[in-house]
C-alpha positions as CSV (number, residue, x, y, z in Angstrom):
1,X,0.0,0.0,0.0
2,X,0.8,3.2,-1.0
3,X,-1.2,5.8,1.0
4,X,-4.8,4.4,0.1
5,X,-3.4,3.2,-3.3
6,X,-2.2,-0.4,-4.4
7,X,1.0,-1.0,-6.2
8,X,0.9,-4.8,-7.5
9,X,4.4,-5.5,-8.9
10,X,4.9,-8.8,-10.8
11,X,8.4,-9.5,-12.5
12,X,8.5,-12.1,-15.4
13,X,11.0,-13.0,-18.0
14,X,12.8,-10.0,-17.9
15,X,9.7,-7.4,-17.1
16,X,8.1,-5.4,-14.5
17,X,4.4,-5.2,-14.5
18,X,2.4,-3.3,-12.1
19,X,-1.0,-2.2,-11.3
20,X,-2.8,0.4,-9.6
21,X,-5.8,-0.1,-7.7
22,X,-7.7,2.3,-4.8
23,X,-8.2,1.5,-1.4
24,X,-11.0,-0.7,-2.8
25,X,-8.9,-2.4,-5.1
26,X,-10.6,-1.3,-8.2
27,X,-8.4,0.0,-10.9
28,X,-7.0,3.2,-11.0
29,X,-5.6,4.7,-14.8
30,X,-2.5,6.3,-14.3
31,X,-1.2,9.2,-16.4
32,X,2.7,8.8,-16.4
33,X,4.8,6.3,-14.9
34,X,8.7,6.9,-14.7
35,X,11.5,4.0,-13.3
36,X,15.3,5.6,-12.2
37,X,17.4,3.6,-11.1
38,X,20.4,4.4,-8.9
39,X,22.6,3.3,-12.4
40,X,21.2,6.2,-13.7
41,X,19.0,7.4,-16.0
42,X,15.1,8.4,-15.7
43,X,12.8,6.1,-18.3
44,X,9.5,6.1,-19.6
45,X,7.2,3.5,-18.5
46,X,4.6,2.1,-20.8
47,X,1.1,1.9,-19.9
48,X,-1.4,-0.1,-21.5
49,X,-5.2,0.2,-19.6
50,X,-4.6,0.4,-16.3
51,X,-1.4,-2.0,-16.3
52,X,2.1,-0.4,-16.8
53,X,5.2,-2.7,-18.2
54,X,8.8,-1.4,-18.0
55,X,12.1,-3.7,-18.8
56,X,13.5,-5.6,-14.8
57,X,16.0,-3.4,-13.6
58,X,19.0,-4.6,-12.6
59,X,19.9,-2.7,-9.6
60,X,17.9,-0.9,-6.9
61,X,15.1,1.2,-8.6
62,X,12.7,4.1,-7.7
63,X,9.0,3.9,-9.7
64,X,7.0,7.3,-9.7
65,X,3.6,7.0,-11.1
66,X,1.4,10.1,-11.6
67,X,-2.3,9.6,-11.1
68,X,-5.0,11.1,-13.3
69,X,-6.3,13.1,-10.7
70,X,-2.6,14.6,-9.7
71,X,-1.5,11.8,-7.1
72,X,1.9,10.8,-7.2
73,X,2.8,7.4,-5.8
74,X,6.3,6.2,-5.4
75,X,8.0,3.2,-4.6
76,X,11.4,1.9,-4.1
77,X,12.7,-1.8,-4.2
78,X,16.0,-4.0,-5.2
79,X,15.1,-6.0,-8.1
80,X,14.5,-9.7,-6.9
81,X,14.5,-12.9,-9.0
């Protein structure tokens, strides 16, 4: 839980997905989504409905994701097999 959002991260063969949801898990759009990592570098994240897919990073990783209604949620983690 972020705040009274949901952040659902799956990693599979080589990607990140992750979904949004409210407090009452129903899905939440987002706007933008961005990963850094501490590498470097500030990417893109693809969104597609309300699920957003982004290469696995390979070291430890920060994802901001911008909500329609102006929320930004952020997350860090160390990538994880």
């Amino acid at each position: 839980m972020i705040g009274d959002h949901h952040v659902e991260l799956r990693r599979s063969g080589g990607v990140v997905e992750l979904f949004v949801s409210d407090a009452t898990r129903r899905p939440v759009r987002p706007r933008a989504a961005y990963l850094s990592t501490v590498a470097g570098g500030r990417v893109g994240v693809a969104i597609s409905g309300d699920r957003l897919m982004t290469p696995a990073p390979s070291d430890e990783f920060e994802i901001e994701i911008q909500l329609q209604n102006g929320t930004t949620l952020r997350w860090s983690g160390v990538p994880s097999e």
